[in-house]
Each structure stands twice: as structure tokens, then as C-alpha cells.
LUMPA-202849 format. One record per residue (C-alpha): x, y, z. Coordinates in Angstrom, 1 decimal, padded with zeros to 4 digits. Example, Ala and Ser with C-alpha at 12.3 -4.5 7.8 and 13.67 -1.06 7.14 Angstrom:
2
+--------+--------+--------+
|   east |  north |     up |
+--------+--------+--------+
|  012.3 | -004.5 |  007.8 |
|  013.7 | -001.1 |  007.1 |
+--------+--------+--------+
This chain:
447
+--------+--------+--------+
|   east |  north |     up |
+--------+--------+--------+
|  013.5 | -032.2 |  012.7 |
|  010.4 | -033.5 |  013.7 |
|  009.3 | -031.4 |  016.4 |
|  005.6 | -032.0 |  018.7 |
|  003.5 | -028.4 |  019.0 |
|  000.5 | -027.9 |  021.0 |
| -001.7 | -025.0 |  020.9 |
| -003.6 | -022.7 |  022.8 |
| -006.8 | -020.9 |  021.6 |
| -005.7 | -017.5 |  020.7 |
| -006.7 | -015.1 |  023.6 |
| -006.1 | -011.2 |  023.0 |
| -005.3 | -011.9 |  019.4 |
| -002.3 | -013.9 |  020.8 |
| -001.0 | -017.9 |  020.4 |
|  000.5 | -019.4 |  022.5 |
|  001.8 | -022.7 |  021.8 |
|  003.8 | -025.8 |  023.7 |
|  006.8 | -026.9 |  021.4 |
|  008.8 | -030.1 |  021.9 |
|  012.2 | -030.9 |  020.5 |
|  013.5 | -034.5 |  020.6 |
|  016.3 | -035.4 |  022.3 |
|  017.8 | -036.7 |  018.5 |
|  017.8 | -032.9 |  017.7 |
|  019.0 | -031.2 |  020.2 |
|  022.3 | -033.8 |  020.5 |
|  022.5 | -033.0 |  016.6 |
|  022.3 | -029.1 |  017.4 |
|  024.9 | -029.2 |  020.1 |
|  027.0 | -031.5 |  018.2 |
|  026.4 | -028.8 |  015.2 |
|  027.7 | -025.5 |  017.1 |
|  030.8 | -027.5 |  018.6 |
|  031.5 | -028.8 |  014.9 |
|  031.1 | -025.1 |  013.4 |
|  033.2 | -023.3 |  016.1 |
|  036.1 | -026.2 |  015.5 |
|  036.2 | -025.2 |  012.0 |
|  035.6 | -021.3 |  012.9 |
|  038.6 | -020.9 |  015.3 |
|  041.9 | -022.2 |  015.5 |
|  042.9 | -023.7 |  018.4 |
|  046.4 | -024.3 |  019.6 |
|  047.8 | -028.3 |  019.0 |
|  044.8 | -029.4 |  016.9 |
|  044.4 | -029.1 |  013.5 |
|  041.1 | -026.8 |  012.0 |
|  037.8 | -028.7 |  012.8 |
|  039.6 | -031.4 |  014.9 |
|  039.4 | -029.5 |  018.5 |
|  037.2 | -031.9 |  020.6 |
|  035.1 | -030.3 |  023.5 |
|  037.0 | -030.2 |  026.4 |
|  039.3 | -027.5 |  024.8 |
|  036.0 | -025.5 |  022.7 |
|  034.3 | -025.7 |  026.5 |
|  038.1 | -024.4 |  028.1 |
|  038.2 | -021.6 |  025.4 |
|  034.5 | -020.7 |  025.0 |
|  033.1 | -021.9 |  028.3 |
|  030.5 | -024.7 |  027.9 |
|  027.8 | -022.5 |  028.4 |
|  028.1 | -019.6 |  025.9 |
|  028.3 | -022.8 |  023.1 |
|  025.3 | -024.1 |  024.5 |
|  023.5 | -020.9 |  024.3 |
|  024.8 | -020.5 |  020.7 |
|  023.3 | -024.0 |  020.3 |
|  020.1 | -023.3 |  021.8 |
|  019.8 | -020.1 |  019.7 |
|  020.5 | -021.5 |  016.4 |
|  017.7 | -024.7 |  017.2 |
|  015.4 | -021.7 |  017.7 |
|  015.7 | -020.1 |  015.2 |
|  015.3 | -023.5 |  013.1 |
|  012.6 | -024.2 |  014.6 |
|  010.1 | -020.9 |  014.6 |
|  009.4 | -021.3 |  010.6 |
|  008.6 | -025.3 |  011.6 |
|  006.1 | -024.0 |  014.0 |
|  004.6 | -022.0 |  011.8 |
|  004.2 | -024.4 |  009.1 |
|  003.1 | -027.1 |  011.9 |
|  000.2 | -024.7 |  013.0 |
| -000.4 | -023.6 |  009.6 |
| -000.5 | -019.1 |  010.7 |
|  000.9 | -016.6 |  009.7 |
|  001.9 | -014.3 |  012.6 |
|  001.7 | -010.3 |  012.7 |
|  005.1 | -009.3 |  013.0 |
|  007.8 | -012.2 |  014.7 |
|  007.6 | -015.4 |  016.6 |
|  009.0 | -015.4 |  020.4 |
|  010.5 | -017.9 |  022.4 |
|  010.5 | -015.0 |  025.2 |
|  013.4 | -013.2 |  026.6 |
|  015.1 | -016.3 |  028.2 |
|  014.5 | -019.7 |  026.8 |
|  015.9 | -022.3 |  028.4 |
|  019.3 | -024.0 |  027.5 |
|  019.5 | -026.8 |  025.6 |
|  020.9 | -030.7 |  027.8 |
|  022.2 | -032.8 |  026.2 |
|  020.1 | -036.7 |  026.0 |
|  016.5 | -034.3 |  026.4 |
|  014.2 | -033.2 |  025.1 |
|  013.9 | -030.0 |  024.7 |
|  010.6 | -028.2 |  025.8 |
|  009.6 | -023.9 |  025.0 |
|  007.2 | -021.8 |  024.7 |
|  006.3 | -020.1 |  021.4 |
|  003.6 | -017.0 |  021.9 |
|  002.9 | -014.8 |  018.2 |
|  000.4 | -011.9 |  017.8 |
| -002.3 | -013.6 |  015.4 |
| -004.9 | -011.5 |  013.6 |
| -008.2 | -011.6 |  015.1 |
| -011.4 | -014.0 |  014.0 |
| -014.0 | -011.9 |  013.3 |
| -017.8 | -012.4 |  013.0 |
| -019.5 | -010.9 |  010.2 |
| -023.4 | -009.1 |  010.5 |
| -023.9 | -011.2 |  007.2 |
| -022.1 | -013.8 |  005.6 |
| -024.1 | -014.0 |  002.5 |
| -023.1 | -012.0 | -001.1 |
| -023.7 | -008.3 | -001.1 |
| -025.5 | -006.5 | -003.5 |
| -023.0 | -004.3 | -005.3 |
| -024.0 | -001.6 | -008.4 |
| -022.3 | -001.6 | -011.6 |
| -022.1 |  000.1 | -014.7 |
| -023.3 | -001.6 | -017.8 |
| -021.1 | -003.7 | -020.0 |
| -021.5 | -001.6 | -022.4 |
| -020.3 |  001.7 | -022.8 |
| -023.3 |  004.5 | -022.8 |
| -023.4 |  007.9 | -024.2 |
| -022.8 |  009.6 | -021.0 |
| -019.5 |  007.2 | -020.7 |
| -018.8 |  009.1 | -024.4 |
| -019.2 |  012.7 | -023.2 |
| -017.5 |  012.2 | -020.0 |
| -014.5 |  010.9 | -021.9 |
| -014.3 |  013.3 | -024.4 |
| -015.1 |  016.2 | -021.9 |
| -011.6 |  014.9 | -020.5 |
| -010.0 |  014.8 | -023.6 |
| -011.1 |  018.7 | -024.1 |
| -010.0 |  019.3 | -021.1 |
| -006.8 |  019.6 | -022.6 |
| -007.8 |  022.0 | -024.6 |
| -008.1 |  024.5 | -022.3 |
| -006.9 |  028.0 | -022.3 |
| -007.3 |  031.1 | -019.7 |
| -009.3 |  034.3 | -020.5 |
| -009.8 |  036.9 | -018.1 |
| -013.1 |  036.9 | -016.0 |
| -015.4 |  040.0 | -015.5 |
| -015.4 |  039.6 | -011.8 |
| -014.3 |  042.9 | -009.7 |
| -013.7 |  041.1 | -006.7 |
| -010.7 |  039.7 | -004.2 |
| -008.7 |  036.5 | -004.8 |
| -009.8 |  033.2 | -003.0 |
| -008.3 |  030.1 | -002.6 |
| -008.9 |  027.8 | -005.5 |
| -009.1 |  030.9 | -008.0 |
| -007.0 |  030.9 | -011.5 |
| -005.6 |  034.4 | -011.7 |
| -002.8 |  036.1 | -013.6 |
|  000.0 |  037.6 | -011.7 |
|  002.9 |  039.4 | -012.9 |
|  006.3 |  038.7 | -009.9 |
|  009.3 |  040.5 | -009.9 |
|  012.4 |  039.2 | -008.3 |
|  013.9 |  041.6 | -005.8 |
|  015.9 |  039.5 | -004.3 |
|  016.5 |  035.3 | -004.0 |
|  013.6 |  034.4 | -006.3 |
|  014.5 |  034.2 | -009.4 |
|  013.1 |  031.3 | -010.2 |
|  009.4 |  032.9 | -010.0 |
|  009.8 |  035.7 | -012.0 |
|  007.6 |  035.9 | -014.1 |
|  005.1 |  038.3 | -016.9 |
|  001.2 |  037.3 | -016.5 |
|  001.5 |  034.2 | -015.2 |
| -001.4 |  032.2 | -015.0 |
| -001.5 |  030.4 | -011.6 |
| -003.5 |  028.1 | -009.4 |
| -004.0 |  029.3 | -006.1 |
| -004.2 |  025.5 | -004.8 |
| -001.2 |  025.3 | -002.7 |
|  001.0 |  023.7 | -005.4 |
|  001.9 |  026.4 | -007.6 |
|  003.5 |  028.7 | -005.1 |
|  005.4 |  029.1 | -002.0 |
|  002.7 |  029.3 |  000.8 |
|  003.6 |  033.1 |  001.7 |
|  003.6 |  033.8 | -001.8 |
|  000.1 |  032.6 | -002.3 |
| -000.8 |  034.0 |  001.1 |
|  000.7 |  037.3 | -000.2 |
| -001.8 |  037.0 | -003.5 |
| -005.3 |  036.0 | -001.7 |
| -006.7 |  038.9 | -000.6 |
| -005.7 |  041.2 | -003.7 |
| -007.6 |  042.8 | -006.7 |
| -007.1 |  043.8 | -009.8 |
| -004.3 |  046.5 | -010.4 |
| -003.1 |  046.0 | -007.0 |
|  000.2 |  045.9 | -006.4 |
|  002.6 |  044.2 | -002.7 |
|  006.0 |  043.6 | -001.9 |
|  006.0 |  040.4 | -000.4 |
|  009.0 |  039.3 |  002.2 |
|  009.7 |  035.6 |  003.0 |
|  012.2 |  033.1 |  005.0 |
|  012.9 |  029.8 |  004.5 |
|  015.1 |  027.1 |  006.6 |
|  016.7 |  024.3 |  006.2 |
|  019.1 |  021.5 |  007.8 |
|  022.9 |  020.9 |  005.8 |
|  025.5 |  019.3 |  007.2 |
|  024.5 |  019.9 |  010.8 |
|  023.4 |  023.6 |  010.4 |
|  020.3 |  025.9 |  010.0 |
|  021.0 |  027.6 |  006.9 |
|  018.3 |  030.4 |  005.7 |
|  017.1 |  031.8 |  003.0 |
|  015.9 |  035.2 |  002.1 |
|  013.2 |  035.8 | -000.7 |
|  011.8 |  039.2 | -002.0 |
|  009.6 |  039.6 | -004.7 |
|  006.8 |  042.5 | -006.2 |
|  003.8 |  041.1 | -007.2 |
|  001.5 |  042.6 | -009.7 |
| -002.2 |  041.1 | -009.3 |
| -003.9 |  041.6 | -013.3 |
| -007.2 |  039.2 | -013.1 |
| -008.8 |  036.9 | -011.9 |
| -008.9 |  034.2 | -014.6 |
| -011.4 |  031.1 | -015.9 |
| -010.6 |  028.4 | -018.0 |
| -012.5 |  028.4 | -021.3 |
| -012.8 |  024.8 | -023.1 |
| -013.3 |  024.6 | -026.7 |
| -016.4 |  023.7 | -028.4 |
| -016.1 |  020.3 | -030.1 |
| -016.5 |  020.9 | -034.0 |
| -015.1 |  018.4 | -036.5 |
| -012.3 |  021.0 | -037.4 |
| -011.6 |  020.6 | -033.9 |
| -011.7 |  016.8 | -033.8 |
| -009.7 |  016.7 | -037.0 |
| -006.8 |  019.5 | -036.1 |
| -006.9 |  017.7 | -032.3 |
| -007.2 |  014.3 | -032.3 |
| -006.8 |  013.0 | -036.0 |
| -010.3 |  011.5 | -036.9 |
| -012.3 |  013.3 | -039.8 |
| -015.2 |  014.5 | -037.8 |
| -016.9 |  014.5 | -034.4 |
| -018.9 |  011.2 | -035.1 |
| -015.5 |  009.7 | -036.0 |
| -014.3 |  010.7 | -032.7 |
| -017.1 |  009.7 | -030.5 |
| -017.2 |  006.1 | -032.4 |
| -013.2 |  005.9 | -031.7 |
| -014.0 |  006.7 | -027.9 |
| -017.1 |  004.9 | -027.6 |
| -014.8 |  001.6 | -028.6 |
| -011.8 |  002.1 | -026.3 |
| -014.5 |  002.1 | -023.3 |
| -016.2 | -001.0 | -024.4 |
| -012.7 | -002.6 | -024.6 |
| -011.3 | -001.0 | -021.4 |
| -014.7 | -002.3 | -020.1 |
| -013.3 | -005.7 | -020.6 |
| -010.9 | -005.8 | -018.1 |
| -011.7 | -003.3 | -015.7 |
| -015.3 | -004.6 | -014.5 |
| -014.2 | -008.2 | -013.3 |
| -012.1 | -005.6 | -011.3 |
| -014.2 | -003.4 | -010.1 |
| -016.8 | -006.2 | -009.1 |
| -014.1 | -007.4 | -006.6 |
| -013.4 | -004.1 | -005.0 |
| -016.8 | -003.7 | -004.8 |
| -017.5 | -006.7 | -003.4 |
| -015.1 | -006.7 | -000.9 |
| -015.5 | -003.3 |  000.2 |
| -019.0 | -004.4 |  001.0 |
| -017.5 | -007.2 |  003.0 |
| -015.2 | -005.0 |  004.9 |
| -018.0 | -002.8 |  006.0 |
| -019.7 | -006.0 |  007.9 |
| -016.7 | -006.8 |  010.0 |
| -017.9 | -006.8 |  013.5 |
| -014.9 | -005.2 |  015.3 |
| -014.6 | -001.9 |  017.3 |
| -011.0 | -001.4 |  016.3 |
| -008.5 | -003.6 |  013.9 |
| -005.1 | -004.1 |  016.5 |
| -002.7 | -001.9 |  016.3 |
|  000.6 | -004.1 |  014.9 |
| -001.9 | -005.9 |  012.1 |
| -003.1 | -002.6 |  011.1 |
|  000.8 | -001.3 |  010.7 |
|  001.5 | -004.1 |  009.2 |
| -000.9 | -003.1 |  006.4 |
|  000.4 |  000.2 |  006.1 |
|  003.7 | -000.6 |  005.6 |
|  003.0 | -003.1 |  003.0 |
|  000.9 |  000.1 |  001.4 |
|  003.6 |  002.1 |  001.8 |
|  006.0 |  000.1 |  000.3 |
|  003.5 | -000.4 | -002.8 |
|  003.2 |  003.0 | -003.5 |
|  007.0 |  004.3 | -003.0 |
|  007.6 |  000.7 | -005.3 |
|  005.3 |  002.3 | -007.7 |
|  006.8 |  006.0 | -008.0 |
|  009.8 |  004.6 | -008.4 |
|  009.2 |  003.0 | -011.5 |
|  007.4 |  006.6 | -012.4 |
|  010.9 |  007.9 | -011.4 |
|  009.0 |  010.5 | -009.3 |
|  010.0 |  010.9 | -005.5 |
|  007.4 |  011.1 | -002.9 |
|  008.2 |  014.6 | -002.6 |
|  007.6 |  015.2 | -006.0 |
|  003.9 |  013.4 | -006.1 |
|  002.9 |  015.3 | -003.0 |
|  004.0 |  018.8 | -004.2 |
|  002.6 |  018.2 | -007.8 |
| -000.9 |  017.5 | -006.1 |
| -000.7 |  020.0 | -003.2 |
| -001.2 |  017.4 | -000.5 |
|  000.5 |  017.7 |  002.5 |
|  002.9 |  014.9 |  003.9 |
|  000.5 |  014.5 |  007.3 |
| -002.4 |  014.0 |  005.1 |
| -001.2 |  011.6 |  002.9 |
|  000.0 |  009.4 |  006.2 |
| -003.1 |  010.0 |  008.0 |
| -004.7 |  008.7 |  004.3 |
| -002.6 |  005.5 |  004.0 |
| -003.8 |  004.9 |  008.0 |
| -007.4 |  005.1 |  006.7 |
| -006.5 |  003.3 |  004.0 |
| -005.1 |  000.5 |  006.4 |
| -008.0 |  000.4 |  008.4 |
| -010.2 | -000.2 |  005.2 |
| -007.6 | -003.3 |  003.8 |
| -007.2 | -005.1 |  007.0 |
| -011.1 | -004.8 |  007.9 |
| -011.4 | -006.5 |  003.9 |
| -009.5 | -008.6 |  004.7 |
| -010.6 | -009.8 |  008.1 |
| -014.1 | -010.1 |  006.3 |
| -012.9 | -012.5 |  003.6 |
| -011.0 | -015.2 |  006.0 |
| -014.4 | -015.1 |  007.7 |
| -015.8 | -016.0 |  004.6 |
| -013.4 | -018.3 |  003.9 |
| -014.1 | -019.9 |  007.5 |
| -017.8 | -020.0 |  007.4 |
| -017.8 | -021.5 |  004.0 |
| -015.0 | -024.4 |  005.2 |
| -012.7 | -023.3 |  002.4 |
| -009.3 | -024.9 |  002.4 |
| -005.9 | -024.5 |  000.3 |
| -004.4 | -027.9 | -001.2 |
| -001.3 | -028.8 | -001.7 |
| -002.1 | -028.9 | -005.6 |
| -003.8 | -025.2 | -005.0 |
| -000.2 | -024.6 | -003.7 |
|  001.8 | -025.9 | -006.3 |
| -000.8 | -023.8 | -009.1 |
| -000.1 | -021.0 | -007.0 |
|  003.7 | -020.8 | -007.6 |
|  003.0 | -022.1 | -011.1 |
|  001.0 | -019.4 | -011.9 |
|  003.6 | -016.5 | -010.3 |
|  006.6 | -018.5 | -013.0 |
|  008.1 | -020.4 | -011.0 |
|  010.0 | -023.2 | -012.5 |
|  011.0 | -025.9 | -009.9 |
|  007.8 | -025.4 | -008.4 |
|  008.3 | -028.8 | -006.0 |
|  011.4 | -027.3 | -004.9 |
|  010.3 | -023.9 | -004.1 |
|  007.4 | -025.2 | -002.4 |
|  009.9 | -027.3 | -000.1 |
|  012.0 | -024.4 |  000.4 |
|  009.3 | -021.9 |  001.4 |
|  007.7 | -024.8 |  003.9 |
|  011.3 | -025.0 |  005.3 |
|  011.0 | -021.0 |  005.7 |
|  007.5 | -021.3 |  007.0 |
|  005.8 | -018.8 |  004.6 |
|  003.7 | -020.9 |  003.3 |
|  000.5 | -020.4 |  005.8 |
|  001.1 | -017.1 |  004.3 |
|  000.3 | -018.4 |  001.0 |
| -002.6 | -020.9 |  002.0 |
| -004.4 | -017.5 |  003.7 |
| -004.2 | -015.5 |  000.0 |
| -005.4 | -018.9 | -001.5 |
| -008.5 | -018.9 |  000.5 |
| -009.1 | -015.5 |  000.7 |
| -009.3 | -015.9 | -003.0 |
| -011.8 | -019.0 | -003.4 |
| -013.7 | -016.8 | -000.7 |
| -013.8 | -013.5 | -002.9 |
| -014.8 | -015.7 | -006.3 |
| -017.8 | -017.3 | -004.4 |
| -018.8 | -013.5 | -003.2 |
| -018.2 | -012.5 | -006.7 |
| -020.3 | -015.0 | -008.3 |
| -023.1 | -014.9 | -006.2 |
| -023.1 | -011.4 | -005.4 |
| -026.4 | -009.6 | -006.2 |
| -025.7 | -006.8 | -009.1 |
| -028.2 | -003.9 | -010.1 |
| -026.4 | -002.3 | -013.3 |
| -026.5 |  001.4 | -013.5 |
| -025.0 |  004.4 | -015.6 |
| -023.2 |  006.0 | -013.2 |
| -021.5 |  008.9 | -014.9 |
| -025.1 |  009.6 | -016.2 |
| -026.2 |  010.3 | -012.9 |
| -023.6 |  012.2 | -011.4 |
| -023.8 |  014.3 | -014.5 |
| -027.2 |  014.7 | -014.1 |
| -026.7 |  015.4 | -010.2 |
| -024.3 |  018.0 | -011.2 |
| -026.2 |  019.7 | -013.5 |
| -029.0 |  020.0 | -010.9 |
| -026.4 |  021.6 | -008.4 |
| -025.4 |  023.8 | -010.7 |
| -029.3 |  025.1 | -011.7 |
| -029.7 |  025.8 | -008.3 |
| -026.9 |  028.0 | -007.4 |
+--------+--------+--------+
């Protein structure tokens, strides 16, 4: 189908553009519908497939098969516009709410309008500067590592503090089922008053109390089955015995032996001092392109990203992140209880995360635009090569029939945009987990 479009400039983030069918086509659609509903319905006197039009338009009514007609040329012809105006649209293409029918012997003329994502202009188009760590890994890198690795290690003691429970606080708590809460019951149980460990009125209950102090503590909870409220009753006595702090061993090279299998400490620090250098290898490229582009992102000049391409974002984030518990096997649910985050956080999060990713990306088809950067047909073809693919002419025709590739040309010049920032962005090395140790220990002198 070799169709005519003419553009518009986008205005409002919207395109709006003048399609053209010949009359070749649309005679081939019409013929199409009348060809598919022969061989879809039978029709008294003819054999299947043989009815000719007079008794389809007697039967169907002329009209409804030209609208079926018209419907199926459009939607043949939205991923051809696409491909023709080389976009990719946020969210679907429209023909509006009442194209107009198809005659037979013309052409065929309609409007196609698609919400676009904006151009932006950047406050700077050159490389940022970015800071790194070093290549190498440092002794700071070392202690921090191995700090995490005693971390593990750690056990509870009680702490000489004569005072109430806060939020945040380790403490020790003996509970007593009275009635509905079994599951809780417990001898000095070491908890984490976080919002994780407990049920809300349980830890509620338990902030507030000292040491020797004893409260019955009375909750409900609701839910939806089948249709119906059903509630649930819990009871429980709590006995408060300390306030608690974590106590982390002291490295020795018992310790490093009995713990972690090398002979001594300097075994240990040499072991850990080598995984870092090799981790190193393949998370810096990385991080320099995060970097980079979060830099970018922060030069968009835009008051607000619109509102469909920053859902559009989201979801895709969304979908990323439920992809990847799934393969944990751990249900969102799960995740958000095990951290103590609250399901209107994490949304309002992933909205702020959208922002942040759309704004990135904005900045880098700027880039891409200032710079002049264009996507080949061979930068095509590599691109499927590189994701496996192995009738790569043949699933390049088929996605250009689909009209996902502009889709694909954007991520290729997005990506020639970010490896120019990369390579010419400005980079002042520093040890980062030095300073922040070092920042930490000053905060911690001055309290």
C-alpha cells in the first residue's frame, strides 16, 4: 500500500498529519471485506466464498461492509504512518471518532492526529562533568565491604538506657496470645520497631513502654471475601524487657577464619580488595552512564513532562519491577512489607521516578538532535542482531510492517547520543565511601 502523508508541526505535543490512500487500495480493501464475509457466512443458493455483492449488500447492508472495510484499511494503515513519519506516538494513533467511509474508484483522504513527546531545549548541550570513584578499589572501599560482611555477625545485647521506646529502637518483648494471635507469641523476642516487624497497633501498643512494664493490647482487623467484611479479633499481653543494641564483632583472624574461610584478616581484606577491583570492571562503565545522564536530565528546560508520556514511563517501570519480583518469586506485597514501605509511597516513588526517566530521556533525543545523529538501516539490522535475532531481514520487515520501528531508531540514537556524552564527559575521580565515612564520623563526634 503505498500511501501519501503530510505533516503538521507538532503543536501541544500533538501531530497531526494528512493521509492519502489510492484509489488501487481502497478497491483492494473493499474487494477484501466482501471476499472475507463470502467465505465467513453462508449464504443461501451460493456455494461458500461464491456470494457476489448484491446478496452480501442484501444481507449485510452495503454500508455496515463498507464501514468494516474502512475500519480494517485503518487499521492497516496507522503502523504505515508511523513508519512513513518515522515517531513513535505516546499511547495510540487516531483517525478520530468518525472517519469517513471508504468509495469505491477514490482516493481515500483522513486525518491521523498522535500525542508526540515534546522537543525540548537543553541549558547546555555540552558533556557534564560527573564524579567517579577510582578504578581501583581503595582501602575505605575494603572496610566498607567488610563492615557489611560483619554486619552479619551481629547479635543483640541489652542497652543500659532507663528510658521509653521510640520508633526505630531494637528492644526485646516477651507477647502472649490471649486470643487470635498465635502466630506472635513469643519469649524475648528481639524486634525492630520499624513498621515491618509488627502489626501497627501492636507496635503502637510497645512505643511508649519501659522496662518491666507490662499492657494488654486489643486490636481489629478487616477484610473483604467473597463479598463480605469479615473481622478479626486479636488479643495479646506484652511484656516490655529492654531496650536492645546490636553489637558487631571485632574482626580477629579467628574470626576471619571460623566466618569466612580465609586464614587471617590480611587474607580476607586481599580476598575483598580483589572482588571490588573486579566488580569495578563492570559496574563503572555503568555508573558513568547513569551519571551522565542524570546530569542531562537535570538540564531539560521543561516546567512539567505531559501527563500520558510520563504514565507511559511509569507503567513501563512498573511492569520492570513486578517482571523482576517475579523471577525473585516475591509478590509486591511481600517486598513492601519486608521493607516497611507503604504501598502509597512506593507509587508516589515510581511517579518520581518517572519524572526523573522521561526528563533523561527527553535530554538525550535533544542531544541526539543537536548533534544530527541518525539510525541506519545497518544500525537497524545490528540492533536485532545484537538482541539474537536470527532472520534479522525478516524481522526487520515485519516490525516496519507493524510500525515499531521509529521506536527502535529513537533507542539507537539515544544511544550514539549517551556514548558521545560518555566519552567526552568531564570526570574528577574521587573516593567516595572515604568521604562519607569521614563525614559520618564527624557527625557522630559532634553529637
Amino acid at each position: 500500500m503505498n500511501i501519501t502523508v503530510t505533516a503538521e508541526q507538532p503543536k501541544d505535543n500533538k501531530l497531526a498529519a494528512k493521509v492519502v490512500v489510492p484509489a488501487a487500495d481502497v478497491n483492494a480493501a473493499i474487494k477484501k471485506t466482501y471476499k472475507q464475509i463470502a467465505n465467513r457466512y453462508n449464504f443461501q443458493g451460493f456455494r461458500r466464498g461464491k456470494a457476489p455483492r448484491p446478496v452480501i449488500n442484501a444481507m449485510m447492508g452495503e454500508e455496515g461492509v463498507v464501514a468494516q472495510a474502512t475500519e480494517e484499511l485503518l487499521n492497516e494503515v496507522a503502523p504505515l504512518v508511523l513508519e512513513e513519519l518515522d515517531v513513535t506516538p505516546v499511547g495510540q494513533i487516531s483517525f478520530g471518532d468518525q472517519p469517513g467511509m471508504l468509495v469505491e474508484g477514490s482516493d481515500y483522504e483522513v486525518t491521523a492526529t498522535m500525542e508526540v513527546r515534546p522537543s525540548v531545549e537543553l541549558e547546555s548541550y555540552d558533556a557534564p562533568a560527573v564524579n567517579m570513584p577510582p578504578e581501583e578499589a581503595t582501602e575505605a572501599e575494603v572496610d566498607w565491604q567488610i563492615d557489611q560482611l560483619l554486619s552479619y555477625q551481629v547479635t543483640y545485647e541489652d542497652a543500659d538506657e532507663d528510658r521509653e521506646a521510640a520508633e526505630g529502637d531494637i528492644v526485646n518483648v516477651s507477647i502472649e496470645n490471649v486470643e487470635g494471635a498465635g502466630h506472635l507469641a513469643a519469649e524475648n523476642r528481639t524486634v525492630m520497631l520499624n513498621g515491618a516487624q509488627l502489626p501497627e497497633e501492636l507496635q503502637a501498643a510497645i512505643v511508649g513502654m519501659k522496662k518491666g512494664e507490662v499492657k494488654d493490647v486489643e486490636w481489629t482487623k478487616t477484610h473483604e471475601h467473597d463479598g463480605e467484611t469479615v473481622s478479626h479479633d486479636f488479643k495479646v499481653k506484652v511484656t516490655f524487657n529492654s531496650i536492645q543494641k546490636a553489637v558487631k564483632p571485632e574482626l580477629t583472624d579467628e574470626l576471619a577464619k571460623k566466618s569466612f574461610g580465609y586464614d587471617d584478616v590480611a587474607a580476607l581484606r586481599e580476598a575483598v580488595k580483589e572482588e571490588i577491583a573486579n566488580d569495578k570492571k563492570t559496574t563503572l562503565p555503568e555508573l558513568k552512564e547513569d551519571r551522565v545522564v542524570e546530569a542531562m536530565g537535570k538540564l531539560v528546560k521543561l516546567d512539567e513532562v505531559p501527563e500520558n508520556y510520563k504514565n507511559e514511563i511509569f507503567n513501563e517501570l512498573a511492569q520492570e519491577f513486578l517482571a523482576q519480583l517475579q523471577r525473585q518469586g516475591i509478590s509486591l506485597d511481600m517486598y513492601l512489607n519486608a521493607r516497611g514501605v507503604k504501598s502509597d509511597d512506593f507509587i508516589a516513588d515510581l511517579h518520581a521516578q518517572a519524572d526523573e526517566r522521561a526528563r533523561q530521556s527527553l535530554a538525550l533525543d535533544a542531544v541526539a538532535a543537536k548533534l544530527g545523529l541518525e539510525a541506519s538501516e545497518e544500525d537497524v539490522e545490528n540492533e536485532f542482531a545484537r538482541a539474537g535475532i536470527e532472520d534479522v531481514k525478516k524481522s526487520v520487515a515485519q516490525w516496519k510492517k507493524e510500525g515499531r520501528l521509529p521506536a527502535v531508531r529513537d533507542s539507537i540514537k539515544r544511544t550514539k547520543a549517551l556514548d558521545w556524552l560518555v566519552e567526552n564527559a568531564q570526570v574528577t575521580v574521587k573516593d567516595e565511601v572515604a568521604e562519607r565515612a569521614a563525614e559520618a564520623e564527624k557527625a557522630a563526634d559532634a553529637e
